[in-house]
FITOR-422471 format. One record per residue (C-alpha): residue number from 1; residue in three letters; y, z, x. Coordinates in steps of 0.001 Angstrom, whole numbers. Layout:
<rs>
pos NUM	code ALA	py Y	pz Z	px X
...
</rs>
This chain:
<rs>
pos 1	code UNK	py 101760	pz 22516	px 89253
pos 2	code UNK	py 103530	pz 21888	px 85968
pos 3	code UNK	py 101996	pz 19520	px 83735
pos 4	code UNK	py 103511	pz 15938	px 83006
pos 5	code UNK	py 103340	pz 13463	px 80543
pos 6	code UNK	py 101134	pz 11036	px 80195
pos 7	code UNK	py 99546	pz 8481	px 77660
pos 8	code UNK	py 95670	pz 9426	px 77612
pos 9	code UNK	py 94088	pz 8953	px 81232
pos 10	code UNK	py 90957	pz 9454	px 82311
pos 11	code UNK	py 89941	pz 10625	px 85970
pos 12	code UNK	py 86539	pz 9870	px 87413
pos 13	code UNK	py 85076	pz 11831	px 90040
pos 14	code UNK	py 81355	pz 10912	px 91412
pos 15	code UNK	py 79582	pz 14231	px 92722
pos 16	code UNK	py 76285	pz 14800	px 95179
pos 17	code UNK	py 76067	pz 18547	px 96268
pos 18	code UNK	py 79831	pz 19572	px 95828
pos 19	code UNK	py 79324	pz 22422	px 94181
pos 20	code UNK	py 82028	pz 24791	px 96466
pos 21	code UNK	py 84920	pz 22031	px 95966
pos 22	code UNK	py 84320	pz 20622	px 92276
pos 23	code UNK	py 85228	pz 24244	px 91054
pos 24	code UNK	py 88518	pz 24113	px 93124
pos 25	code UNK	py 89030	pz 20544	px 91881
pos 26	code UNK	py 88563	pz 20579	px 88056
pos 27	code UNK	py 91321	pz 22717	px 87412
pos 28	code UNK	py 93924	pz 21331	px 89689
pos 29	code UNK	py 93360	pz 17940	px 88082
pos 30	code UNK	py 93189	pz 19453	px 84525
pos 31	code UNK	py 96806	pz 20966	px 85106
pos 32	code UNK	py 98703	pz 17841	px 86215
pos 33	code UNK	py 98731	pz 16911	px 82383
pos 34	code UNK	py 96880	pz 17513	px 79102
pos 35	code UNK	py 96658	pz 13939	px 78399
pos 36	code UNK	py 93789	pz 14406	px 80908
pos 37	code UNK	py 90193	pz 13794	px 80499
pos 38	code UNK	py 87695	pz 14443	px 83472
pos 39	code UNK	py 84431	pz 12387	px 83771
pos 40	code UNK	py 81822	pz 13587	px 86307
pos 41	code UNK	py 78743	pz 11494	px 87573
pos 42	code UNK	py 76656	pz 13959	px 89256
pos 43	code UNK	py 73681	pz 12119	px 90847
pos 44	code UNK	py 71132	pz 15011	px 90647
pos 45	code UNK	py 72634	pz 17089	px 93250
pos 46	code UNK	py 70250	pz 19772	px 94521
pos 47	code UNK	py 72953	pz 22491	px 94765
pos 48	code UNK	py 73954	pz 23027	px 91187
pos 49	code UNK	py 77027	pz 20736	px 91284
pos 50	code UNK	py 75287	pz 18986	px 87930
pos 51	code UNK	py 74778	pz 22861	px 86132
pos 52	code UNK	py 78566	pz 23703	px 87691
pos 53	code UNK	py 79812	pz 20318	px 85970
pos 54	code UNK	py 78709	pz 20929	px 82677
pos 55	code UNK	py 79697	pz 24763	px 82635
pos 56	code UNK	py 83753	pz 23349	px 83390
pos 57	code UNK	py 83164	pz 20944	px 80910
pos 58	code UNK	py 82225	pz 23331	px 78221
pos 59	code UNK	py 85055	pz 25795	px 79189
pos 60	code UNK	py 87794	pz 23079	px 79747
pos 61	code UNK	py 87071	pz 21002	px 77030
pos 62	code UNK	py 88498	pz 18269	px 78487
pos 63	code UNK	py 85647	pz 16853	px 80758
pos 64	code UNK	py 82642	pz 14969	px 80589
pos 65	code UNK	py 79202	pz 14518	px 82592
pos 66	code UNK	py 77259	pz 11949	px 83430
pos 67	code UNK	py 73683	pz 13200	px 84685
pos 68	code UNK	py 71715	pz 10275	px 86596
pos 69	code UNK	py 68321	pz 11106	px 87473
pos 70	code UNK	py 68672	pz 10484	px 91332
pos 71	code UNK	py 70847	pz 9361	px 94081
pos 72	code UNK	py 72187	pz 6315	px 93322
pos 73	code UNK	py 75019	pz 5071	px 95349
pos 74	code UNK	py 79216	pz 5618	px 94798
pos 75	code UNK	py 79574	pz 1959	px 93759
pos 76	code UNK	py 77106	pz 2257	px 90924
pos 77	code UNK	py 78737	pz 5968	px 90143
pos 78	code UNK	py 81945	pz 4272	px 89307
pos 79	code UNK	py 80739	pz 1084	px 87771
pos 80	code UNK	py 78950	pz 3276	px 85250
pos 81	code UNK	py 81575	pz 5462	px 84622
pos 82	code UNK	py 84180	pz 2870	px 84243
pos 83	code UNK	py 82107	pz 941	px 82246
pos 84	code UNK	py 81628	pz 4559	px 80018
pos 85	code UNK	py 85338	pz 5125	px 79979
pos 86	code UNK	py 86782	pz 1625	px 78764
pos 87	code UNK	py 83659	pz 1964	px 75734
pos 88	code UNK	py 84395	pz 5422	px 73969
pos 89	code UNK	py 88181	pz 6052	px 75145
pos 90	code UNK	py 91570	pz 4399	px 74815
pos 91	code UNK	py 92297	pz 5614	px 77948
pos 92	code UNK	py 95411	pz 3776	px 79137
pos 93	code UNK	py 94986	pz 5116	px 83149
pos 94	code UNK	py 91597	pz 5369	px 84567
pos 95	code UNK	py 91615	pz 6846	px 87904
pos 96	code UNK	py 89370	pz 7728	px 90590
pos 97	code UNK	py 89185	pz 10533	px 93097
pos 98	code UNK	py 86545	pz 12272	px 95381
pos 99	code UNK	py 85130	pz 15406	px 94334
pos 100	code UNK	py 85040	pz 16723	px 98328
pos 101	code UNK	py 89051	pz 18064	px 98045
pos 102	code UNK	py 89666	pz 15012	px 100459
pos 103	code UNK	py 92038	pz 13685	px 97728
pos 104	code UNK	py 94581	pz 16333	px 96887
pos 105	code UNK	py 95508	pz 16672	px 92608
pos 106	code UNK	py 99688	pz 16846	px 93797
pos 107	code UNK	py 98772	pz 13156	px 95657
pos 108	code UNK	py 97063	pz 12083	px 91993
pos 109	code UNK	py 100203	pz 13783	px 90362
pos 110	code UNK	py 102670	pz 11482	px 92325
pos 111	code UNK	py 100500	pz 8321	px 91656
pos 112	code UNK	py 100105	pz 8951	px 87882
pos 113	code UNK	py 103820	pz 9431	px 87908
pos 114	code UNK	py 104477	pz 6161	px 89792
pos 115	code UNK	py 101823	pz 4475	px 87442
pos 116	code UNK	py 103830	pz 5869	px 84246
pos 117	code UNK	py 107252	pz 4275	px 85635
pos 118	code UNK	py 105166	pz 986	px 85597
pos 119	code UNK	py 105580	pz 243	px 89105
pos 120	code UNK	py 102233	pz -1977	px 89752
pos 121	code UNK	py 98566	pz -2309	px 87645
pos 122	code UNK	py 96623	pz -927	px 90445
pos 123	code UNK	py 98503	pz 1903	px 92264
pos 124	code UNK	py 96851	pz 3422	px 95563
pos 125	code UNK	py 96923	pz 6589	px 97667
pos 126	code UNK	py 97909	pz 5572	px 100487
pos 127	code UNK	py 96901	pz 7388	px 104066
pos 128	code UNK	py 98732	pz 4020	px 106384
pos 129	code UNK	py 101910	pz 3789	px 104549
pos 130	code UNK	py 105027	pz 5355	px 106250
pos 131	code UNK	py 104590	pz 9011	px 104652
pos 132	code UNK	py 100741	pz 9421	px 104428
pos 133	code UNK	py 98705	pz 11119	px 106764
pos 134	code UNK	py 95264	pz 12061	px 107638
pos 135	code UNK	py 94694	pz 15906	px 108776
pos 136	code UNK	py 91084	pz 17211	px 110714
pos 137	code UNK	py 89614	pz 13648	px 111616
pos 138	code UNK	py 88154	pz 13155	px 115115
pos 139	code UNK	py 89883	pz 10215	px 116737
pos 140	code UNK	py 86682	pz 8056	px 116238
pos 141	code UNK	py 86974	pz 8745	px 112500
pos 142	code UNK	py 90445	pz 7495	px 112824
pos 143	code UNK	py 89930	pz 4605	px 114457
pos 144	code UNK	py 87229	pz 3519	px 112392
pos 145	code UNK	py 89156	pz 3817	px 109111
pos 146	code UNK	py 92662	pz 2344	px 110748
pos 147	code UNK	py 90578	pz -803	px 112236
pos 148	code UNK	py 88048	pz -1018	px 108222
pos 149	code UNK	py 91682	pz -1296	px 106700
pos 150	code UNK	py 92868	pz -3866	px 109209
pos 151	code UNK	py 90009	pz -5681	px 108812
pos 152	code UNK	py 89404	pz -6280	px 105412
pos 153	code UNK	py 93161	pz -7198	px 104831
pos 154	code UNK	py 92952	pz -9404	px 107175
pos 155	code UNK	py 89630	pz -11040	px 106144
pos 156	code UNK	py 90608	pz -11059	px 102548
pos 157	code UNK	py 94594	pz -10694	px 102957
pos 158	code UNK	py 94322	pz -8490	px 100074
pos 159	code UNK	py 98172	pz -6615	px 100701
pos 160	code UNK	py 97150	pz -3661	px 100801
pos 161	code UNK	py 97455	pz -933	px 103960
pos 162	code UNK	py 94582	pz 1289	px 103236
pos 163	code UNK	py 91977	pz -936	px 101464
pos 164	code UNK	py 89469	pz 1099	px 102024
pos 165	code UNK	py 91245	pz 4026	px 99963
pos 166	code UNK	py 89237	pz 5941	px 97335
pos 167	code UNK	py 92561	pz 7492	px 95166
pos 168	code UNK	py 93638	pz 4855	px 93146
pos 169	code UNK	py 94547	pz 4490	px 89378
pos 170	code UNK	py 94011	pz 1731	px 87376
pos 171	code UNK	py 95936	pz 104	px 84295
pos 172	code UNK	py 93217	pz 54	px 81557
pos 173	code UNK	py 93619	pz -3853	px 81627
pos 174	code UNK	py 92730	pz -4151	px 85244
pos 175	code UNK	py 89336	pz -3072	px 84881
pos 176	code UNK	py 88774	pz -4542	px 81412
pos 177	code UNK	py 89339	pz -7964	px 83263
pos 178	code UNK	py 86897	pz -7529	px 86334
pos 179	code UNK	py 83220	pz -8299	px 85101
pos 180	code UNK	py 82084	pz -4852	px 86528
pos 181	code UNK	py 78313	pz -6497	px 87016
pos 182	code UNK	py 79197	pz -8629	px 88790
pos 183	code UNK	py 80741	pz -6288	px 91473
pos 184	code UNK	py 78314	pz -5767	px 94347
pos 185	code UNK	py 79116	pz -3230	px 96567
pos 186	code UNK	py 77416	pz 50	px 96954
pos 187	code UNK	py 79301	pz 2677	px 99466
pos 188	code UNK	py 82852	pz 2806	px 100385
pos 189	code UNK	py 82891	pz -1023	px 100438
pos 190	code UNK	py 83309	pz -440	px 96431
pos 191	code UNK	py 86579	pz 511	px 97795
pos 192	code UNK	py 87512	pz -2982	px 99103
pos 193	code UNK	py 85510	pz -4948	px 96556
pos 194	code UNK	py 87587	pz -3815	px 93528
pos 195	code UNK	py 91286	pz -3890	px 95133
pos 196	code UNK	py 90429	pz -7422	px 95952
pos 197	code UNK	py 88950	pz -8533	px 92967
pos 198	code UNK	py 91990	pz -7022	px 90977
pos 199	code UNK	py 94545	pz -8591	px 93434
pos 200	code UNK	py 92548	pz -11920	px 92621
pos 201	code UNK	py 93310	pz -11957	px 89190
pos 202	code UNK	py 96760	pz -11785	px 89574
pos 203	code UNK	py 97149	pz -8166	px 89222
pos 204	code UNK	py 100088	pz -6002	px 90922
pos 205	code UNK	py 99154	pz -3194	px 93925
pos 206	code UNK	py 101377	pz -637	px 95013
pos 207	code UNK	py 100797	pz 2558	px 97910
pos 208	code UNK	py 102013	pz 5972	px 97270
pos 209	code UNK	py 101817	pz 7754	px 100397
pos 210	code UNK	py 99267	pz 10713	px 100228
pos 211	code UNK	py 97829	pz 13121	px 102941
pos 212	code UNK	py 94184	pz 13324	px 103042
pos 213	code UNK	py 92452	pz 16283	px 104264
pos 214	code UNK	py 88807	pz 16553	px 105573
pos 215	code UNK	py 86445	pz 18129	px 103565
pos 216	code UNK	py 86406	pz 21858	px 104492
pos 217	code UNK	py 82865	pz 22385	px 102187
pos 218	code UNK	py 79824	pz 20358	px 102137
pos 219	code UNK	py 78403	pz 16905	px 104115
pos 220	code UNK	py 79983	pz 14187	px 104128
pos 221	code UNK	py 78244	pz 10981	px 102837
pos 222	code UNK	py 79235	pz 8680	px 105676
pos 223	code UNK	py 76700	pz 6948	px 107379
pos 224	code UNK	py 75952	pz 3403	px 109365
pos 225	code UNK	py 74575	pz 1801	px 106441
pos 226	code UNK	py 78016	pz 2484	px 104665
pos 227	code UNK	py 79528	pz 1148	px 107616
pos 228	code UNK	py 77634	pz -1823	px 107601
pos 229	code UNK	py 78357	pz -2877	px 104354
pos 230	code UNK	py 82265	pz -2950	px 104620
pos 231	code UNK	py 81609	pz -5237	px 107574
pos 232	code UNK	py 79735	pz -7418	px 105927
pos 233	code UNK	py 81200	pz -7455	px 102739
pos 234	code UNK	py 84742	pz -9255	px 103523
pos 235	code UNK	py 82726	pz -12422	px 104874
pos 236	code UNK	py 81029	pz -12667	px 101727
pos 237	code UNK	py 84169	pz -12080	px 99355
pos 238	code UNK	py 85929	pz -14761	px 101249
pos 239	code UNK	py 83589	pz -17198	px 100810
pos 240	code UNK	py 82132	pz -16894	px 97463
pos 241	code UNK	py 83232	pz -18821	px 94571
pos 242	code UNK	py 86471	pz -17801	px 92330
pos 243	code UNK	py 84790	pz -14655	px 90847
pos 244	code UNK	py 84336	pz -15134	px 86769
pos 245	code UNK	py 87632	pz -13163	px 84856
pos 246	code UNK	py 87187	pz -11889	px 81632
pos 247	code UNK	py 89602	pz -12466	px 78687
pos 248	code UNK	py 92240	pz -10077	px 79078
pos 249	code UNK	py 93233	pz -7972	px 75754
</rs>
């Protein structure tokens, strides 16, 4: 992959026991450009991911780590980290990604790219957009994901394909302008929470089309209480008060 350029970005990948992918990942994502920065939030994984984290830091020395002292939820992961980023960097992209190898660095490579032409504030990997594509899910998996989409975009007509998508990349401004406390979700509902409160404010989305591949390595972190939540969570977006915007810089 031949490096591009880019103003300074920052990606953020949360981690629990992914030890076996995050040293596949790091340097994939590291060679799309060397404008950027990694920022790991290990939540004290029992498998060494934390240890594995900081030794790619130190030999990169282009990534950071986050160490929480227990299990604390993807939501929180990335409200902390976002919250870290918009602090100590002038990072002008912020972008997200799992650490499972799900999310493929050439997909993040095409989105940055798209995000650099200026094509929207909030751009998102896309797996329902003529193009992307999901490889290795059982059809129950499928359905469940095609139907959480259809479901919160209806619910919150957020125009979006794949709202529940966890590539994106943000415009620094975006997420300086969402009062990140206020943000409530804990699982994948993060996912929906955030698109929508950006496309609230007035803020442009666009899809890239990406393929995302099961994880080969590891567990995944699904579960019914994750489920739950991104049911739930539309009804109470769509009928809460105007949520409070900060002053944008």
């Amino acid at each position: 992959m031949q490096g591009i350029a880019l103003p300074p970005t920052v990606v953020v990948i949360p981690t629990y026991n992914e030890i076996a992918n995050l040293s596949r990942l790091v340097p994939e994502v590291l060679a799309i450009s060397p404008s950027i920065r990694l920022l790991v939030v290990d939540d004290a994984s029992t498998d060494g991911t934390g240890v594995e984290a900081d030794r790619l830091g130190a030999s990169s020395g282009r990534m950071d780590v986050i160490h929480r002292p227990e299990k604390l939820g993807l939501g929180s992961a990335y409200k902390q980290a976002f919250q870290t980023v918009l602090r100590t960097t002038e990072a002008a992209f912020i972008c997200q990604m799992d650490a499972d190898l799900s999310h493929r660095p050439v997909d993040l490579k095409t989105m940055l790219e798209a995000a650099s032409r200026g094509v929207a504030d909030i751009v998102v990997g896309s797996r329902w957009v003529p193009g992307g594509t999901v490889r290795n899910w059982p059809l129950r998996r499928l359905l469940l994901s095609r139907f959480g989409s259809l479901y919160a975009r209806m619910m919150l007509g957020v125009p979006l394909h794949d709202v529940t998508g966890g590539l994106k990349c943000w415009r620094r401004k975006v997420l300086e302008s969402i009062d990140l406390a206020d943000v409530e979700a804990e699982g994948y509902a993060f996912q929906i929470e955030m698109s929508w409160r950006g496309w609230q404010q007035g803020f442009s989305l666009y899809e890239v089309p990406i393929t995302f591949v099961e994880r080969e390595e590891g567990v995944s972190k699904m579960s019914w209480h994750v489920v739950g939540e991104a049911i739930v969570l539309p009804w109470k977006l769509r009928f809460q008060p105007k949520t409070k915007t900060l002053d944008r810089v």
